[in-house]
TORDREN-482259 format. One record per residue (C-alpha): residue in three letters; x, z, y. Coordinates in steps of 0.5 Angstrom, whole numbers, padded with zeros to 4 digits, always signed. Example, Ala and Ser with C-alpha at 12.3 -4.5 7.8 and 13.67 -1.06 7.14 Angstrom:
2
ALA+0025+0016-0009;SER+0027+0014-0002;
//
This chain:
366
UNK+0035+0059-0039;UNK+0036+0063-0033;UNK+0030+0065-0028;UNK+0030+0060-0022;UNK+0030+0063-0015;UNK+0023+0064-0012;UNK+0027+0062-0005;UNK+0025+0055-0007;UNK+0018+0056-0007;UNK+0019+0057+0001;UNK+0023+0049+0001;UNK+0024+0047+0008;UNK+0018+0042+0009;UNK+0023+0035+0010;UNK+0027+0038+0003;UNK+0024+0036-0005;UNK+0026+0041-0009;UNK+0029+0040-0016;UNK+0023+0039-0020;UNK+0024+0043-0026;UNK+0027+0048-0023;UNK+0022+0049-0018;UNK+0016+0049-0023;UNK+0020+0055-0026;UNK+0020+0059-0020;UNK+0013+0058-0019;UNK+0012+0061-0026;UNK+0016+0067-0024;UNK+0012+0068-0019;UNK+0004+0066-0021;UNK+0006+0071-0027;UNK+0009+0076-0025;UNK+0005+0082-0025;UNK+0007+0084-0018;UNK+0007+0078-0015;UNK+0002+0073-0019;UNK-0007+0073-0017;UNK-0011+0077-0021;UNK-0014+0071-0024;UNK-0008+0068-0027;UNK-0006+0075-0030;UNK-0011+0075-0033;UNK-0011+0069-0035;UNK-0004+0069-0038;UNK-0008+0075-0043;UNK-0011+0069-0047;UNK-0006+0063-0047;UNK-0002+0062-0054;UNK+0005+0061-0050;UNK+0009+0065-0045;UNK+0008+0061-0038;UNK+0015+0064-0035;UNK+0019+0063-0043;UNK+0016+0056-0045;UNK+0014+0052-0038;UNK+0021+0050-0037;UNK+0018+0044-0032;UNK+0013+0038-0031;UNK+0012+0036-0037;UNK+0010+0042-0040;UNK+0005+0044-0035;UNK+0002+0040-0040;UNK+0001+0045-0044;UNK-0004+0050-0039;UNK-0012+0049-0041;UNK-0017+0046-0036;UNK-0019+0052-0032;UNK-0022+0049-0026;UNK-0029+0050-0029;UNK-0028+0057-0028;UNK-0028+0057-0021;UNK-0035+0055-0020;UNK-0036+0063-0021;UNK-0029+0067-0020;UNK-0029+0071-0013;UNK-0025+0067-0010;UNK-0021+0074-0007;UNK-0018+0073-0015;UNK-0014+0067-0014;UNK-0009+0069-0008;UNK-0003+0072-0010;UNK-0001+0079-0010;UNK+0006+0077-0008;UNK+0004+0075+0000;UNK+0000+0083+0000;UNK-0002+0084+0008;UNK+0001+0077+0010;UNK-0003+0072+0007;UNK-0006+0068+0011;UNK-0012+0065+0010;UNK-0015+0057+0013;UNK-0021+0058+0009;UNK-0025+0058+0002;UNK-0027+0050+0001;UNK-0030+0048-0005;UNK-0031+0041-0009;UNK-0036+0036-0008;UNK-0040+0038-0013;UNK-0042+0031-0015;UNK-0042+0033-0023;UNK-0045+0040-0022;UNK-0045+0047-0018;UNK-0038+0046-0014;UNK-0031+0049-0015;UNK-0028+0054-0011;UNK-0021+0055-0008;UNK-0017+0058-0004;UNK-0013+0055+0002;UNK-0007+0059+0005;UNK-0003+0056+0011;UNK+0004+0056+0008;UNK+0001+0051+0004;UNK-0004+0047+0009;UNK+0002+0047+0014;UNK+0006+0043+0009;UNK+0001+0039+0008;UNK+0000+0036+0015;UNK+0007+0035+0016;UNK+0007+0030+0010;UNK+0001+0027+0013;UNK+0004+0027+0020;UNK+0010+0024+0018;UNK+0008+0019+0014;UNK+0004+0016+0021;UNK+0011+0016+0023;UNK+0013+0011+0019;UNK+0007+0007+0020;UNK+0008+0007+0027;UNK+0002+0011+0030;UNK+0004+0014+0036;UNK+0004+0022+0037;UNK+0000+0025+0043;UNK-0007+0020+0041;UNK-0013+0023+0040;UNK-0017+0022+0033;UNK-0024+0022+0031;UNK-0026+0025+0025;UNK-0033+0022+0021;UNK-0032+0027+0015;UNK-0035+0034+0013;UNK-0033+0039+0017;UNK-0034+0044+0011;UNK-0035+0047+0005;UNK-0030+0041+0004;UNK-0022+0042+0005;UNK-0022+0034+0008;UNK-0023+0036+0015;UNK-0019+0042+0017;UNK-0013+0038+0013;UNK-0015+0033+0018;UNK-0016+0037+0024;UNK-0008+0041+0022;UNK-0005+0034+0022;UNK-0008+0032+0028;UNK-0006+0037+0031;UNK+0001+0037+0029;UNK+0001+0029+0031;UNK+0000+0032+0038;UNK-0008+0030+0038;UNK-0015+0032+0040;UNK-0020+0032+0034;UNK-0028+0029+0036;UNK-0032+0031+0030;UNK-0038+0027+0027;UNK-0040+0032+0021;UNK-0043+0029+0014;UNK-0046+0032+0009;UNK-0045+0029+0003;UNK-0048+0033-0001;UNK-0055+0031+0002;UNK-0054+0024+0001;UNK-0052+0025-0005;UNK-0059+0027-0006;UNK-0062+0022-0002;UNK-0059+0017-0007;UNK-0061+0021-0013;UNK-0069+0021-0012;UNK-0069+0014-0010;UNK-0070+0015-0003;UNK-0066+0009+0000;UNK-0069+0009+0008;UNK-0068+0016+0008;UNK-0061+0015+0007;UNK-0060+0009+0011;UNK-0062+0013+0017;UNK-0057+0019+0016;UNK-0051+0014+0016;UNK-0054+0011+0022;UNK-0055+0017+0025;UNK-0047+0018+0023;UNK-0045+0011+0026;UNK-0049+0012+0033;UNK-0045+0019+0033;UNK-0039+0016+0033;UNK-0041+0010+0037;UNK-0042+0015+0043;UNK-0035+0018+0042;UNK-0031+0011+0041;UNK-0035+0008+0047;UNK-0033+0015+0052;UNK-0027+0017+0049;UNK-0019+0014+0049;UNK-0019+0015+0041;UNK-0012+0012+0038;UNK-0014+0015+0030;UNK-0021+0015+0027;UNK-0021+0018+0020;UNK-0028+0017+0015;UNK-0029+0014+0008;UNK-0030+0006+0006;UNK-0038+0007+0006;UNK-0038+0009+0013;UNK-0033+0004+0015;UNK-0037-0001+0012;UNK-0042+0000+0016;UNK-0037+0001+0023;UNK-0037-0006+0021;UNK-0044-0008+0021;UNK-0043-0008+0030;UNK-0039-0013+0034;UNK-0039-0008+0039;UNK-0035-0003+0035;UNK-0031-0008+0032;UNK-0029-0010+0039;UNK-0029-0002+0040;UNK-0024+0000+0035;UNK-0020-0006+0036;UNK-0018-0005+0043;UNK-0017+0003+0042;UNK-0015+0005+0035;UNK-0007+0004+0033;UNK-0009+0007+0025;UNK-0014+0008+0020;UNK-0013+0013+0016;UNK-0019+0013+0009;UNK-0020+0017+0004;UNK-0027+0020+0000;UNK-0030+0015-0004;UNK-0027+0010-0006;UNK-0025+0003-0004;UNK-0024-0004-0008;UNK-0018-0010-0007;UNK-0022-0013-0004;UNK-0025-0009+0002;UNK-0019-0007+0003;UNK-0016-0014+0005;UNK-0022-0017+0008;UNK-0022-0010+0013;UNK-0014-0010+0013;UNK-0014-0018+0015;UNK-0020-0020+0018;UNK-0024-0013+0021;UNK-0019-0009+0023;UNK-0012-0013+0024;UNK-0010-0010+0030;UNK-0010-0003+0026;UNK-0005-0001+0021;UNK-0010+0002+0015;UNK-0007+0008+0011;UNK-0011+0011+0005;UNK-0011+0018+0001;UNK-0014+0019-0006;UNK-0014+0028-0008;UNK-0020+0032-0008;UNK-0021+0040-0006;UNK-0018+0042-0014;UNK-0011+0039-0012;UNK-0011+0042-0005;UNK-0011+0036-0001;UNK-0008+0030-0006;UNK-0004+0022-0006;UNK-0002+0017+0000;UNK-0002+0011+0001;UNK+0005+0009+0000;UNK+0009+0006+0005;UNK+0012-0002+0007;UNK+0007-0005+0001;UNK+0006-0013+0002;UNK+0000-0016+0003;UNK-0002-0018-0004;UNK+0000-0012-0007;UNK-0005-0006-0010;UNK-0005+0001-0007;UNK-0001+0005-0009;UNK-0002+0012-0008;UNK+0004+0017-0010;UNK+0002+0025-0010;UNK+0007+0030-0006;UNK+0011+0032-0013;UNK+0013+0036-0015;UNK+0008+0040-0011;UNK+0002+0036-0013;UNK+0003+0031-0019;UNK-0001+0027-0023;UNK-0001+0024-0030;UNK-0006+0017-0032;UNK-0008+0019-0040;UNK-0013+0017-0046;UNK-0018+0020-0045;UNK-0020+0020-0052;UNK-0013+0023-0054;UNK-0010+0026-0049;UNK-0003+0022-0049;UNK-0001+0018-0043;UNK-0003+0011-0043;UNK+0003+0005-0042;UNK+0005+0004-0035;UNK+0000-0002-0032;UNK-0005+0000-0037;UNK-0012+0004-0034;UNK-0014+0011-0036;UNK-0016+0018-0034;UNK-0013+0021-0028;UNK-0010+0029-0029;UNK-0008+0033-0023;UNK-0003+0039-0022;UNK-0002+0042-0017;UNK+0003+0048-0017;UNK+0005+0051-0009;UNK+0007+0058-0008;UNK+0000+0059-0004;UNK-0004+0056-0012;UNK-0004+0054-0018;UNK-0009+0049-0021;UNK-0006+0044-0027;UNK-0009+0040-0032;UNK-0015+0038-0028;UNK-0018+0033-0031;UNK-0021+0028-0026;UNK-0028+0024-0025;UNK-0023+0018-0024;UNK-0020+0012-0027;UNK-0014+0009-0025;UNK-0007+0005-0027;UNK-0002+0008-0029;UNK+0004+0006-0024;UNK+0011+0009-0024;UNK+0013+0013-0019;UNK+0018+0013-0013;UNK+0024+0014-0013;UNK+0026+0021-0014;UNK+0019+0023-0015;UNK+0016+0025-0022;UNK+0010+0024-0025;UNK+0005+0018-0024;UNK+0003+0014-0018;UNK-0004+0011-0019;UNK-0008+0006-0017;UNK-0014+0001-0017;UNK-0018+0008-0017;UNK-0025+0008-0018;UNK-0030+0014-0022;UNK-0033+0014-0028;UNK-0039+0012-0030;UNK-0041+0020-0033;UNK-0036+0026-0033;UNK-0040+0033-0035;UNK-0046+0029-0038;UNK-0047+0028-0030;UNK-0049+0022-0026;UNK-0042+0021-0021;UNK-0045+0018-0015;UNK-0040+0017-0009;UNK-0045+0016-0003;UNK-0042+0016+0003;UNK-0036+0021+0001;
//
């Protein structure tokens, strides 16, 4: 089989490369000894198979280990490619959860993240938000990825970002001994911020996760609030079932149009809501392939489970700037089958397992 062109890799924004074809290149250039990380070539000394022979395309990703638990401890310098050299342009090292365990690492350079708000900015465009509004952002502004993504798309929509930061991690604690006052207060603290702000300010997006637009949703004041200003709701984080979602589609927040993402910070960004969904149907989300794909399998053997059926939740991501396959998520979904065009699988009715690496998964506010 011939080499793919390593051109593809650098595909206009509003172009989606032949799939296979694209997954060659990115082998070519992750493994190739001028141009892939030192993490990956040293990595490739301990695979069975020849990524750059024996990965011919999605599928085959498949046949990569898990490896995302080695990024709580590799220098992080490891994981850029060679090939950029002196023009590498780095947004940042963001860091997962940490929910099961000590945090994972990463790794986030511009080519990709301008890739990835352009998607975002595009999907608000169909939904119909206007560019030019200013957004606020009720989410971590760091370690975790979420808030530069958000801050880059709000940028590239034509906003201003106003930030309520959140720890996660501390409420995470706060919920783990038991400490139930101490986190209803941090959360108060957060919706008081954000009242501040929505009160003073022309704020057209606001972005947070279920758990604090529930509380949101707690005050007449700032239902009203968000319903004179807001045009879009964009959530992501924790996870949120059917049935809030209607209730906050349909009775809360009418006026809003209410958009989702599920991914995380080992997938450098993740799935959206699709797109012109009827009321009555579940939400779907479709990953960015082949850039970000997902597979929903048995988790006791491995193998894709029937479209309709549950299962545990793979993620691929594969640019030029990173290479993360077969993470095998902390969470459960439906497999449903993509768009058109797309590969892979779309998921939905997303939720956690109740344990993943002899941990306790709490979601807390995030």
């Amino acid at each position: 089989m011939p080499t793919a062109s390593l051109s593809v890799l650098d595909i206009p924004f509003d172009e989606r490369p032949d799939p296979d074809e694209y997954i060659r290149a990115a082998m070519e250039w992750h493994f190739g000894p001028d141009t892939g990380s030192p993490f990956w070539l040293r990595k490739a000394e301990t695979l069975d198979f020849d990524p750059r022979r024996d990965v011919k395309g999605v599928a085959d990703l498949a046949l990569f280990p898990n490896v995302t638990g080695e990024l709580r401890e590799v220098p992080v310098r490891d994981l850029i490619p060679q090939g950029y050299g002196a023009d590498a342009r780095i947004v940042g090292v963001f860091e997962s959860g940490g929910t099961t365990g000590a945090p994972k690492r990463i790794v986030c350079l511009r080519d990709w993240l301008d890739r990835l708000t352009h998607g975002l900015s595009a999907d608000l465009d169909g939904l119909g938000i206007p560019r030019g509004v200013d957004w606020l952002a009720i989410a971590p502004s760091g370690p975790h990825m979420v808030g530069e993504m958000v801050a880059g798309t709000a940028a590239r929509h034509g906003g201003l970002m106003f930030r309520v930061d959140m720890d996660p991690r501390w409420v995470k604690k706060l919920i783990s001994a038991g400490k139930a006052e101490e986190t209803d207060a941090y959360v108060n603290h957060l919706v008081e911020q954000a009242a501040y702000v929505l009160r003073t300010q022309d704020i057209g997006v606001l972005m947070t996760t279920p758990p604090l637009l529930e509380r949101l949703a707690r005050h007449d004041d700032l239902i009203e609030l968000i319903g004179e200003k807001v045009k879009g709701i964009m959530w992501g984080g924790a996870h949120m079932d059917a049935d809030t979602r209607d209730l906050l589609r349909t009775e809360i927040f009418p006026g809003c149009e209410l958009y989702g993402t599920y991914g995380n910070t080992m997938i450098l960004g993740g799935a959206t809501e699709r797109l012109g969904l009827g009321p009555d149907e579940p939400c779907v989300f479709d990953p960015r392939t082949p850039f970000v794909t997902f597979s929903v399998v048995d988790p006791a053997s491995g193998r894709p489970v029937p479209y309709g059926e549950r299962g545990q939740v793979v993620m691929n991501h594969v640019s030029k700037s990173a290479l993360l396959p077969g993470n095998l998520e902390r969470d459960l979904a439906i497999r449903v089958p993509p768009p058109e065009g797309a590969v892979g699988d779309s998921v939905a009715d997303v939720g956690p397992v109740a344990m993943f690496d002899d941990e306790v998964v709490i979601e807390g506010v995030y």
